[in-house]
N, C-alpha and C positions, 0 to 999 in steps of 0.2 A: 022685502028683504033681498040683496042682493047676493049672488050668487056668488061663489068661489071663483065659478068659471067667468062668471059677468068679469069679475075684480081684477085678470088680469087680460082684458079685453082693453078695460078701463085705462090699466095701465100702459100697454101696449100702445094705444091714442094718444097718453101725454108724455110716451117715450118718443113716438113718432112726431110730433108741433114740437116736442123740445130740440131735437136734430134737426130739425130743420129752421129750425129759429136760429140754432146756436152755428149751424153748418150747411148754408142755404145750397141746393139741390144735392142733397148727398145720397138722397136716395134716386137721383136719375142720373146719378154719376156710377152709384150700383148696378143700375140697366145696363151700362153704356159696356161692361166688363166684366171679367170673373176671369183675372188673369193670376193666378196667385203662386209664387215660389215654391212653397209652403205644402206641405200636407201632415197634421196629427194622426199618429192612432194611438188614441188615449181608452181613459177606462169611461164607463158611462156613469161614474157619479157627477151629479150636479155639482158637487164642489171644487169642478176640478174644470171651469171654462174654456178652453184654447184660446179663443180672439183676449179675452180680457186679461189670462195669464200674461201672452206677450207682447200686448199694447195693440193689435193687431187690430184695422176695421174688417170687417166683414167683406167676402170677395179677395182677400189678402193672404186667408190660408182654409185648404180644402180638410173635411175633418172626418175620420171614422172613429167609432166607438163601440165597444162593446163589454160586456162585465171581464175586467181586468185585462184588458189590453192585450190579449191575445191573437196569436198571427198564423192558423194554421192552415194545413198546404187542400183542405178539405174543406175548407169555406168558399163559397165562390164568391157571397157576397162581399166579403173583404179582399178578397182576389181582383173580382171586379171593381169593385171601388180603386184598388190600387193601383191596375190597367188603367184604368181614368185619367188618374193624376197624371202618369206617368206616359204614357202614350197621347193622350187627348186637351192635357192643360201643360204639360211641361215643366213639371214641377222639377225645381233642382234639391228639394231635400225633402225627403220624408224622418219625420220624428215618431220614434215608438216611447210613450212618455206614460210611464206607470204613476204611484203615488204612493207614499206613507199613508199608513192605515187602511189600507185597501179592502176590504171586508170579502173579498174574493178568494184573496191572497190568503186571507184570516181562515178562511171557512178551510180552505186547501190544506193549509199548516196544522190546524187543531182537528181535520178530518171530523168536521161539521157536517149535518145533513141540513141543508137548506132549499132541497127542491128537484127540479127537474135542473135548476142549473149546476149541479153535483156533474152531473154529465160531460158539461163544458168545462168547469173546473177539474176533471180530472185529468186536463193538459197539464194544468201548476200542478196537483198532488205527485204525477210521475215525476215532475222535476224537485221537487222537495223531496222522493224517493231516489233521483238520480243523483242530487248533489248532498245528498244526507250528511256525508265527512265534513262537507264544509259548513254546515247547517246546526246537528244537532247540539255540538257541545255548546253553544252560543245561548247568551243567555234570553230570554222570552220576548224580550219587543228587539233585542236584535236579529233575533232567527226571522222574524216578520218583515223584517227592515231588509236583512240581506235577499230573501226568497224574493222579496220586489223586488230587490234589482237585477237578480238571478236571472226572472222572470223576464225583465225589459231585455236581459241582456239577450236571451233566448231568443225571442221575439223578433229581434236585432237581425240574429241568424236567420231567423228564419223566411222574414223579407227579403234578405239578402240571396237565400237558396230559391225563391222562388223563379216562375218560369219567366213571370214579367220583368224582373230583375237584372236574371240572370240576358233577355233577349234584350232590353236595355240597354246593359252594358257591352252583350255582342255588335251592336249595332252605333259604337261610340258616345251615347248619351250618356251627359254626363250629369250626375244623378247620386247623390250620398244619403245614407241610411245612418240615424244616430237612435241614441237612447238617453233617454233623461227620466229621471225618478221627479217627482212635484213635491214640497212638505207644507202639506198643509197645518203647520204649525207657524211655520214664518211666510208660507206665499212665494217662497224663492224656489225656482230649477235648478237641478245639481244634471251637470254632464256626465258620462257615466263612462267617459271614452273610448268610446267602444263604435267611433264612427268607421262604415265600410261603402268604399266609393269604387270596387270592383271587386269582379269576383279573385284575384288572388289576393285580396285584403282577407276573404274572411275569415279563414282560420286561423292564420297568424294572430288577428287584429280580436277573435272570440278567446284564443286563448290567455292570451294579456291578460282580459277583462276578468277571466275567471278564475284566475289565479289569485287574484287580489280576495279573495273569499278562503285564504286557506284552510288545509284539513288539520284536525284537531293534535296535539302535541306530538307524537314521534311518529303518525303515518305518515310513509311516502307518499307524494305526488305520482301518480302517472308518469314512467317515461318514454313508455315506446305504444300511442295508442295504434288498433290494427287497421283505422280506416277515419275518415274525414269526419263520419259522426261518433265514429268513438271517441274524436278530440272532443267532438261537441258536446258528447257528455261528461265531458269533465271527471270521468270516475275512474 
């Protein structure tokens, strides 16, 4: 009987004679580089591929992932990883690309217990707790729907506050941070525009984005917040 794991060993073989039948030395043309524009930080469902989303080969865009696309200033791993791109591969655009139906995002919203990763999701719960005005009146797959993007837009900022970013653009490289939501109902990217290509883009450029999420019938908006991340949080 063959194994789960034999099956895609299997496959893995006749992916590889097939690419190279079909695209004769593509994998020594692989060797040859890993020069890529490009960097994702997406969510880690399978359902949500980077190269195959934007047509992209392999070596063409460098990729982080982690459950629900989160960007915080305490990860080194994702810190690191972004130093990489950024300093060592020269990448001129990083994308923060959340999704529809994120079960991340889900667990966050419905204040689900789903584990030790409760921990990590408690980045999104604060922000479903931060932008609540904008969030609660809405109705059920749209409160899901906006906290994604809320989320990306966050995410956004918070690439952009980082130190590798931030010494990036001290140092004239030139380097833009965007957000895109994924629906996996049709397969298509939605921009979220909320692209920031220095640091006096960002608040200007987070406040736009989050406004477009208003608060519910006759509360005001925020007009005088007391500091850069009191804009950031939107409340």
């Amino acid at each position: 009987m063959i194994s789960d794991t034999q099956i895609l060993l299997d496959h893995n073989r006749a992916w590889a004679a097939r690419m190279e039948r079909e695209r004769p030395g593509f994998f020594t043309g692989l060797m040859a580089q890993q020069k890529p524009r490009y960097m994702w930080i997406g969510c880690s469902d399978s359902r949500v591929p980077a190269n195959e989303i934007t047509g992209l080969d392999p070596g063409e865009i460098f990729v982080h992932r982690n459950v629900a696309n989160v960007v915080v200033h305490s990860d080194l791993n994702a810190l690191s990883t972004i130093q990489f791109a950024v300093e060592h591969l020269k990448v001129e655009h990083i994308m923060v690309v959340g999704h529809y139906g994120c079960a991340g995002v889900r667990a966050a919203l419905q204040g689900l217990r789903i584990g030790l990763a409760d921990n990590w999701l408690r980045h999104i719960s604060d922000l479903k707790l931060r932008h609540r005005k904008r969030i609660d009146h809405l109705p059920t797959e749209a409160q899901e729907n906006a906290l994604c993007e809320i989320n990306v837009i966050e995410q956004v900022g918070n690439v952009a506050l980082s130190t590798v970013m931030q010494d990036a653009w001290d140092r004239g490289q030139k380097v833009t941070v965007h957000g895109w939501v994924y629906g996996l109902r049709d397969g298509l990217l939605k921009d979220l525009d909320v692209s920031m290509a220095g640091p006096d883009t960002i608040v200007d450029t987070f406040r736009a984005a989050i406004k477009r999420y208003p608060y519910a019938g006759s509360i005001p908006e925020p007009q005088s917040p007391d500091s850069v991340f009191d804009t950031l949080d939107g409340d």
